[in-house]
C-alpha positions as CSV (number, residue, x, y, z in Angstrom):
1,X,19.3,-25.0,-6.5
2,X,21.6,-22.1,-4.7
3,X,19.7,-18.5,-6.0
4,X,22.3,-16.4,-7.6
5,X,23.1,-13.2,-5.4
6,X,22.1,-9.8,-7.1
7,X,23.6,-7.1,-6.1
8,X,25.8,-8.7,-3.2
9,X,28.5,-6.3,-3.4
10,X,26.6,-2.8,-3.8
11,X,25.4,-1.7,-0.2
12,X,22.5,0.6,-0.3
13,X,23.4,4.2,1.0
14,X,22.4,4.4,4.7
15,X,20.7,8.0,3.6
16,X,18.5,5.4,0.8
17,X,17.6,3.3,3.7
18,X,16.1,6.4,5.7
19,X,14.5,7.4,3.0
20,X,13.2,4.2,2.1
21,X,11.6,3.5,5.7
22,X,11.0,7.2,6.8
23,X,7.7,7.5,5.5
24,X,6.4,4.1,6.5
25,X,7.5,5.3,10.0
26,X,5.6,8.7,9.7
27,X,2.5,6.8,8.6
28,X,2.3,4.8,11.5
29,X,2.7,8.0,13.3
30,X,-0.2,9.3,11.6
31,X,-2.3,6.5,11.7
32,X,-1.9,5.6,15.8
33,X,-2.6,9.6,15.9
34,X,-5.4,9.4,13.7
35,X,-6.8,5.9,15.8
36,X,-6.4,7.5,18.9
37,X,-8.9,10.0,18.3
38,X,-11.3,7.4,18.5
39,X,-9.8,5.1,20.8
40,X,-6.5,5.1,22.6
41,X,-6.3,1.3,23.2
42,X,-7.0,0.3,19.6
43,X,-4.1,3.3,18.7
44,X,-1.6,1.1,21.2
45,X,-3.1,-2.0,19.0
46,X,-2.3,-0.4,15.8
47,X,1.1,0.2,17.2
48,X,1.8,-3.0,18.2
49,X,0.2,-4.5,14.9
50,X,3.0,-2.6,13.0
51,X,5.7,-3.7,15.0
52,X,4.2,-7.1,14.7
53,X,3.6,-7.1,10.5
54,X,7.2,-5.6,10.0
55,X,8.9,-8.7,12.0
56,X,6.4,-11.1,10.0
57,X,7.9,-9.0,6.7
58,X,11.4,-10.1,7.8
59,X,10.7,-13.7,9.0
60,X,8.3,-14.4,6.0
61,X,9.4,-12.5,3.1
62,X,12.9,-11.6,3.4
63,X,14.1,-14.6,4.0
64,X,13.6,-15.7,0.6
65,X,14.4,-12.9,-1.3
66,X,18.1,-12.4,-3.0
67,X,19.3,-9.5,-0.7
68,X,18.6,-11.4,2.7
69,X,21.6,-11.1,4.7
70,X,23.2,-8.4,2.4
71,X,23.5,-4.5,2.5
72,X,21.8,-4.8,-1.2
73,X,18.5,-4.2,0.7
74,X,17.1,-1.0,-0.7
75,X,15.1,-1.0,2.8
76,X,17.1,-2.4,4.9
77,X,15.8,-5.4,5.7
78,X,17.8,-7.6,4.3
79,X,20.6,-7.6,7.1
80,X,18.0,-7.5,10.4
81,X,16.0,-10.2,8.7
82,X,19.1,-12.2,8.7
83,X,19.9,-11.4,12.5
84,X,16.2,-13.5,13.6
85,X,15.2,-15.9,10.9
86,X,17.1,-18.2,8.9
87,X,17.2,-18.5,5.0
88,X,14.7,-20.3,3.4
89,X,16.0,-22.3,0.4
90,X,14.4,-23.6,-2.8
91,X,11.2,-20.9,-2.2
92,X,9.6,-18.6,-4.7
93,X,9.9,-15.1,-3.9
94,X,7.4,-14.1,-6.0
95,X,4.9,-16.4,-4.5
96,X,5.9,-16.4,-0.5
97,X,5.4,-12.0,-1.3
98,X,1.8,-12.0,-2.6
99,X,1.1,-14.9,0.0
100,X,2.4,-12.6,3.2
101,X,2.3,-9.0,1.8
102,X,-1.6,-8.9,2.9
103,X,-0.5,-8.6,6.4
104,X,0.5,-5.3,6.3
105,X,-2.9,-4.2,4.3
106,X,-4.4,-3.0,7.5
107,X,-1.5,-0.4,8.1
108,X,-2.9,1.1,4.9
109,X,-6.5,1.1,5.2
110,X,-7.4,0.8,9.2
111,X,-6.4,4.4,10.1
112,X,-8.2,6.0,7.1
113,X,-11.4,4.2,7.8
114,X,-11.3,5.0,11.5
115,X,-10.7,8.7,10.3
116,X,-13.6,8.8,8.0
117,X,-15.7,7.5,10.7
118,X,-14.6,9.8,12.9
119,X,-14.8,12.9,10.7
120,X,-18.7,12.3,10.1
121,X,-19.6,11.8,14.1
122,X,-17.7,14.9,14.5
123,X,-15.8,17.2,11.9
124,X,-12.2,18.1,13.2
125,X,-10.3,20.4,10.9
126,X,-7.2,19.0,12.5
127,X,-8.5,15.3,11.9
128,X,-9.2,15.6,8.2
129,X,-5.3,17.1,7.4
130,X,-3.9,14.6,9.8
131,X,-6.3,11.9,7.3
132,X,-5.0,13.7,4.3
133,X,-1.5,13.5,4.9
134,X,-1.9,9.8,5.7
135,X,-3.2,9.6,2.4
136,X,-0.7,11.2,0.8
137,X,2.2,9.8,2.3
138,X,0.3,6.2,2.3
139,X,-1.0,5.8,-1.4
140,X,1.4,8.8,-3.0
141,X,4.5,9.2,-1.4
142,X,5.3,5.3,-0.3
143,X,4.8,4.3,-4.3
144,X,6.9,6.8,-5.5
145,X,9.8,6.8,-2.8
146,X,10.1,3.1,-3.6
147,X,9.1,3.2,-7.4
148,X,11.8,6.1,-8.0
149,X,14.7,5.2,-5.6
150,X,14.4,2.0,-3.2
151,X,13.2,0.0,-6.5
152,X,14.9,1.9,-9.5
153,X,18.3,0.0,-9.6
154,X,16.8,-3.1,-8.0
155,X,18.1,-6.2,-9.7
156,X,15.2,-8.5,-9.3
157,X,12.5,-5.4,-9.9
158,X,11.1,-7.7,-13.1
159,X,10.3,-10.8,-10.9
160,X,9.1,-8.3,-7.9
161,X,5.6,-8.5,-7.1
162,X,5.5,-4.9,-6.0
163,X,6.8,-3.9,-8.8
164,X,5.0,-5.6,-11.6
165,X,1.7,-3.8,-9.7
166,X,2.1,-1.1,-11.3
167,X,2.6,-2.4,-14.8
């Protein structure tokens, strides 16, 4: 059974697509900042971890979903996915998202842990505003960003995983 294509003609606004990703990219920023005050090898790690999650994103994930290969992609994915993996037919979004999602977990939690850590072995007033922000951006801003605009006009929003998490 061919999945019906949402959204195939409406290409996302390349401004969306920045705003979309922007603050994903800031909080890896933050996070390697916030790792490498305790150790500059795990902060390289951390990098290459998020490099590493967001290519298993678009080998595992997109390739399933209804924008792969289109400009429909409210982050952007759906096209650079489509350069490096190939559709995967006859899969259930739903399920192949909640089974691969948990890879980028540690982007979210590693850096704040590390910074809590570090903030009791020795207070920096620099530290805890760099771990704030993180937090902010991470657990506030992401949400909203793709609650608000990436998501809003999405046309598969009622089968999305992320989506239904905040019903």
């Amino acid at each position: 059974m061919k999945q019906k294509c949402f959204n195939c003609g409406k290409k996302v606004p390349l401004r969306l697509v920045l705003l979309d990703n922007f603050p994903t990219a800031l909080l890896i920023g933050l996070g390697f900042f916030i790792i490498f005050s305790l150790s500059p090898a795990g902060a390289l790690f951390f990098l290459v971890y998020s490099v590493f999650s967001i290519i298993w994103f678009w080998g595992r994930i997109c390739p399933v979903c209804h924008f792969y290969n289109t400009y429909s992609c409210p982050c952007g994915y759906g096209k650079i996915s489509a350069l490096f993996f190939k559709k995967q037919e006859n899969k259930s979004f739903q399920k192949i998202f909640k089974q691969n999602i948990p890879v980028l977990f540690p982007l979210w939690f590693v850096p704040p842990a590390i910074g809590i850590y570090r903030l009791i072995i020795s207070f920096s007033f620099l530290l805890l505003c760099v771990v704030l922000l993180f937090s902010l951006i991470g657990f506030i801003v992401i949400p909203l960003v793709s609650r608000l605009v990436g998501c809003k006009n999405c046309s598969i929003k009622e089968e999305c995983p992320w989506m239904k998490s905040s019903k």
